[in-house]
C-alpha positions in Angstrom: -102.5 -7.4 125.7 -100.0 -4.6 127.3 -97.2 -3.3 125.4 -95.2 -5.2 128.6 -96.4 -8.9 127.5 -94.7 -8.3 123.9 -91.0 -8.3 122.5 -91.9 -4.9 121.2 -89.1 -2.4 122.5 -89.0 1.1 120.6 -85.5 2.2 120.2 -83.7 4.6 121.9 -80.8 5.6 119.8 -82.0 9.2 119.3 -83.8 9.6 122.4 -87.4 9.5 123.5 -89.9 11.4 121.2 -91.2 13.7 122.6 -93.8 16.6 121.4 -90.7 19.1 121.2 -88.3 16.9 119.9 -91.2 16.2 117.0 -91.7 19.9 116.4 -87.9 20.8 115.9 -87.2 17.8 113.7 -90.7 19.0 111.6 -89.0 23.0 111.9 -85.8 21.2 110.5 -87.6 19.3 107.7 -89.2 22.2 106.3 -86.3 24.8 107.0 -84.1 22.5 104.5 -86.8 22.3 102.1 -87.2 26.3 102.4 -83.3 26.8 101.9 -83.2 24.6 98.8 -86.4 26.3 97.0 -84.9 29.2 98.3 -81.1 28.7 96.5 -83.0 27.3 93.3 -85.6 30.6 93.0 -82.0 32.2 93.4 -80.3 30.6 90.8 -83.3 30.9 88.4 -83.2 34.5 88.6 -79.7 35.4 88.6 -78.9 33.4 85.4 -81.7 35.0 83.2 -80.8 37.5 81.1 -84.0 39.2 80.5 -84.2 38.4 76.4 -87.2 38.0 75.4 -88.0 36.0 72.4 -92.0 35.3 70.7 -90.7 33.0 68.2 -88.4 30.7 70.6 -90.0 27.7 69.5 -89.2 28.8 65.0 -85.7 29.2 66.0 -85.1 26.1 67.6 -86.6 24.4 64.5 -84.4 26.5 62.3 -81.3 26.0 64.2 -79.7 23.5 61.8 -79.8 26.5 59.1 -78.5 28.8 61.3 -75.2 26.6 62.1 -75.3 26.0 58.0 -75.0 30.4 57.7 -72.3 30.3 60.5 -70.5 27.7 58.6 -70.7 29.8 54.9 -70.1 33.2 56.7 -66.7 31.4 58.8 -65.4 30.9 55.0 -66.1 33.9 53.9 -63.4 34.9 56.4 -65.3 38.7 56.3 -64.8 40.8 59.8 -66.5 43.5 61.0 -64.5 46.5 63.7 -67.3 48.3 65.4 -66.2 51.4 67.2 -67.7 53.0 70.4 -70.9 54.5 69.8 -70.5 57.8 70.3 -73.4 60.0 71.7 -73.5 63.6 70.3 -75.1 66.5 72.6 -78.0 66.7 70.3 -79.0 63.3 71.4 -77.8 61.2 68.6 -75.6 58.3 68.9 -73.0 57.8 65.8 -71.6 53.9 65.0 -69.0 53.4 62.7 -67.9 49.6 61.5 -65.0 48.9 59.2 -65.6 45.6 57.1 -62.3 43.9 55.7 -62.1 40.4 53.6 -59.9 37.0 54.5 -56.6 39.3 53.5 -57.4 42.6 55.5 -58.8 44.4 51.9 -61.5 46.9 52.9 -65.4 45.4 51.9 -67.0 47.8 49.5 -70.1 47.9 47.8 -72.1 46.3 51.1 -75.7 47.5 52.0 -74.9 47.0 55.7 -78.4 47.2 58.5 -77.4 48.5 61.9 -79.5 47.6 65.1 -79.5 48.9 68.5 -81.0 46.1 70.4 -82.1 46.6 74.3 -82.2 43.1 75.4 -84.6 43.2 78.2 -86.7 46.1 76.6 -89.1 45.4 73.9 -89.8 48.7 71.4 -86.6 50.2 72.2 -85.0 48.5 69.1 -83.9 51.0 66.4 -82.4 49.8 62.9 -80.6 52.3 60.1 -78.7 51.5 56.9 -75.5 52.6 57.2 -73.7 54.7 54.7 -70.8 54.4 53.1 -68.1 57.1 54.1 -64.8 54.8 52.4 -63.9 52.0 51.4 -65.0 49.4 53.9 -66.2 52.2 56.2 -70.1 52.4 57.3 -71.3 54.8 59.6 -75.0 55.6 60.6 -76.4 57.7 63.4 -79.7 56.6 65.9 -81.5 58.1 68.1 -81.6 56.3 71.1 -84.4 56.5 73.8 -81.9 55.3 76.7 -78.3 55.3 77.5 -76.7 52.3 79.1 -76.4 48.6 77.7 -77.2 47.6 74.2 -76.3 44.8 71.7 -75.4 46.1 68.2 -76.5 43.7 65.5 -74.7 44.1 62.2 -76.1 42.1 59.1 -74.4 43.1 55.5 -75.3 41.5 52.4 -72.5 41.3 49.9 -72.6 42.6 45.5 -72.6 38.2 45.4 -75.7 37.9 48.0 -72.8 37.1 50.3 -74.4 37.5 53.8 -72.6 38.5 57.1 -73.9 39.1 60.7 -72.5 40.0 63.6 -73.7 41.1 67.7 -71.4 42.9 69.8 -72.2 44.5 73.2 -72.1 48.3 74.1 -72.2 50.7 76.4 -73.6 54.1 75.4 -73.0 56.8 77.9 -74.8 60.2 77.9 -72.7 63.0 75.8 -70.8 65.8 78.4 
């Protein structure tokens, strides 16, 4: 039997395939798959931020407590004004925060902990118990091993075991 005694005709909409016309559509095939691995690699990296975290998989099973401590600390109404690190020529870096209640009345009497945290560093953390300098002012000073980038991590514990935390982002630059 001959391919001429049957009903058998191949199509012809997109042309005779041919060797070429095989290799270009397999070039194709795999330049499409290349650009979408490539666009997904891309998207991967660009959105992580480099935080590293041992104990992901405790937090996620503590996470209903954690909204339960956002919930108490929202009606405490407590807030927390960091200002600008400041680096000093000696090499040390000075934060101040000012603590005020529901009404705007400064906090006093908080032991407040203080962290410079380098998010995609680990050992560069430092922590310090700020001071007291008036009422509802805490300052502490760190010695930082970097300039750049950090997240400052408040946490203050109240005369009533009140607790407070807060994160804010900063940008230490090099004293002049």
């Amino acid at each position: 039997m001959s391919i001429e005694d049957t009903d058998y005709h191949p199509t012809e909409r997109f042309g005779k395939i041919t060797g070429r016309r095989f290799l270009i559509f397999m070039i194709l095939s795999f330049g499409v798959i290349t650009g979408v691995n490539g666009i997904f690699i891309y998207e991967a990296l660009s959105t992580f931020d480099g935080i590293e975290a041992d104990d992901a998989y405790q937090r996620g099973r503590a996470y209903n407590k954690d909204l339960a401590a956002m919930e108490a600390q929202k009606a405490l109404g407590w807030k927390a004004e960091v200002s600008r690190p400041v680096s000093a020529a000696d090499g040390a870096t000075h934060l101040s925060a000012r603590f005020v209640d529901k009404q705007g009345a400064p906090l006093v009497g908080l032991k407040v902990n203080a962290t410079f945290f380098r998010p995609v560093m680990v050992g560069a953390d430092r922590t310090e118990l700020m001071r007291e300098t008036a009422p509802g002012q805490y300052e502490a000073d760190f010695k930082l091993a970097y300039d750049g980038n950090w997240l400052i991590r408040l946490a203050a514990l109240g005369p009533k075991g009140e607790k407070f935390a807060q994160e804010t982002r900063a940008l230490v630059k090099p004293a002049h």
